[in-house]
C-alpha positions in Angstrom: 24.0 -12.6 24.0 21.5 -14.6 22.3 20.0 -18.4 22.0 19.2 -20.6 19.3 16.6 -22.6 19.1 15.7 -25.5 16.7 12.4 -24.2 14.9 10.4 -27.1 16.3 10.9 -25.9 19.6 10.0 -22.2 19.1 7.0 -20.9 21.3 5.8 -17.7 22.6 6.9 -18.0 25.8 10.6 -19.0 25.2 10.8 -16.5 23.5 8.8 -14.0 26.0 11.7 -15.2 28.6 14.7 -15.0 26.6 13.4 -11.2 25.9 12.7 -10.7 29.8 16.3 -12.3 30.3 18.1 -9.9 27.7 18.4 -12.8 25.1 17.8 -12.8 21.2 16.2 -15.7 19.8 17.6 -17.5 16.7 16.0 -19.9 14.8 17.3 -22.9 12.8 16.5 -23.7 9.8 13.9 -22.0 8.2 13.4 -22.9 4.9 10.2 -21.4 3.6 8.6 -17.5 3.8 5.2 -19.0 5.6 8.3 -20.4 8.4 9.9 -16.4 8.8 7.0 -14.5 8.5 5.5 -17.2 11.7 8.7 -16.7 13.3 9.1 -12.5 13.1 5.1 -12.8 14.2 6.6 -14.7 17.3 9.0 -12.2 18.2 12.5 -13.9 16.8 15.3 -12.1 16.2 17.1 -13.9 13.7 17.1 -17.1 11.8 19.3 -19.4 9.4 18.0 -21.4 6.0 20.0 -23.7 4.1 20.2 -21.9 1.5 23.7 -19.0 1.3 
């Protein structure tokens, strides 16, 4: 199972709980490489861009 999460709302510790809770975190929309490398620093599992 997993969660997604709007990128604005992304922080350590939701993600540190969706972990604990057997959750991977999504993230929505990242549209630049300074936004994924942040995001697998973080500890996401997967994201979405608006680009295909």
């Amino acid at each position: 199972m997993y969660v997604t999460v709007l990128l604005n709302f992304t922080i350590k510790l939701l993600i540190k709980r969706a972990h604990k809770n057997g959750l991977k975190v999504h993230v929505f929309t990242l549209n630049s490489q300074e936004e994924v490398k942040e995001m697998k620093k973080m500890g996401v599992d997967g994201g979405f861009n608006n680009n295909p």
